[in-house]
N, C-alpha and C positions, 0 to 999 in steps of 0.2 A: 504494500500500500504506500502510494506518493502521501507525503508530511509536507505541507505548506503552510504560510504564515506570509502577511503582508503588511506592509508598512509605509506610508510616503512615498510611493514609484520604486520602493522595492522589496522585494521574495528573496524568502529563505525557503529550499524546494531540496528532497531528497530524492527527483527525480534524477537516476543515472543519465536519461537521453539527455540531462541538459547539461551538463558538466561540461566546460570547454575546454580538454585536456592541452591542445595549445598555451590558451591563456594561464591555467595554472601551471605547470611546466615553466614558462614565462616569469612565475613569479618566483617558483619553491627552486627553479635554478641557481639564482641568484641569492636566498633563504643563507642567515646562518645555520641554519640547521639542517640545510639538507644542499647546502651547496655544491653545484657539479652533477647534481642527480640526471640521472640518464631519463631521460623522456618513456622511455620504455618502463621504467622503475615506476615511477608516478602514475602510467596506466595501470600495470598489474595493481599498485596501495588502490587506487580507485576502485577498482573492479571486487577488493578483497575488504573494502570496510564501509560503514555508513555514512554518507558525503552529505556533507551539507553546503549547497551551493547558495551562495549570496549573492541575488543578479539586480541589476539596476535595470528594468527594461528587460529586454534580453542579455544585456552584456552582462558576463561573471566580474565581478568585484571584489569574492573574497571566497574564502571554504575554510568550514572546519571539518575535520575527518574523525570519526572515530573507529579504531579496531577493538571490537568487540563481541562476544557470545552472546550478547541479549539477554543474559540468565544471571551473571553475576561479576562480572567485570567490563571495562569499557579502558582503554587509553584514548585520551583527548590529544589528535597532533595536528600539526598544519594548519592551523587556524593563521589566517591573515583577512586582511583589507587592505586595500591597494592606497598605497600613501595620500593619493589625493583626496580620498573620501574619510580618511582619517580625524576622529574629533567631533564628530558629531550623532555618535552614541553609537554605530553599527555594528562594535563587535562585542558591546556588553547585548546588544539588542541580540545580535546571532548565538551570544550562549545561551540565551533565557530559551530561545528557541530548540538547539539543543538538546539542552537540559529537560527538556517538557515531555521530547519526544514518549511515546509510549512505550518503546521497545526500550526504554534505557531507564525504567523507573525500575526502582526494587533491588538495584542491583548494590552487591559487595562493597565493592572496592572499585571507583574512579582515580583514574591517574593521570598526571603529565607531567612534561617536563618542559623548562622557560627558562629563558636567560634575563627575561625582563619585564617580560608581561604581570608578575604575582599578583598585583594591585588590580588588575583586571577580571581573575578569576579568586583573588579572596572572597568577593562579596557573594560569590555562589557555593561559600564554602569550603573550598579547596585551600590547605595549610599546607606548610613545612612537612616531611615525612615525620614522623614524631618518635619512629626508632628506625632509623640508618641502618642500623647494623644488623636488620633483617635484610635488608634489600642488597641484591647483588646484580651486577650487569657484568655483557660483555659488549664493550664498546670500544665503535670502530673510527673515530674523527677522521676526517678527509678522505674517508672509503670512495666518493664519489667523484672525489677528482685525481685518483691514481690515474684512472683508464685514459685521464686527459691530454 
């Protein structure tokens, strides 16, 4: 089932057909967080999580993604808005939406990870891990621009 939500000339839509993997590509290339990423790579995350596209009109402006089981966990990645539209509440608006979705109530444990953003996702709750010393990664910086 498509999830939409509408706002001042624009949707937040978790229809797949509208996702403009161009345009985001375009933006998560450039991402600290996912700098160098292969266009290829950004199709498959799209294809494997639940998108939330942010379009002004038709055009894409922003996404957030989540990969998740819908039963008990969810990570929150790639969220953006495109610099120009920056400031006038779009990406606290695009979590609220998010957040609402049906398929993402009930569950465990939400996650992410920011270098900057905290102040934007505190107000929905999301804090500091509060024990570190459970969590472990294996992580790979600049994996995406070896191939370069």
């Amino acid at each position: 089932m498509i999830y939409e939500r509408h706002r001042d000339g624009f949707t937040v839509s978790t229809d797949p057909a509208r996702l403009d993997l161009d345009a985001i590509h375009a933006f998560l290339v450039t991402a600290y967080w996912s700098e160098g990423i292969p266009r290829e790579t950004v199709a498959r995350a799209l294809s494997n999580s639940l998108c939330f596209g942010l379009y002004e009109g038709a055009r894409q402006v922003g996404l957030a993604r989540m990969v998740t089981d819908r039963a008990t966990f969810t990570y929150l990645c790639d969220v953006y808005v495109l610099p120009e539209l920056r400031g006038r509440g779009l990406g606290t608006w695009l979590m609220e939406c998010v957040l609402a979705h049906p398929d993402l109530q009930g569950l465990r444990r939400l996650s992410l990870v920011t270098r900057d953003a905290h102040e934007l996702y505190r107000p929905f709750g999301f804090t500091e891990i509060k024990k570190p010393g459970r969590h472990m990664e294996i992580s790979r910086p600049g994996l995406y621009k070896q191939g370069s």
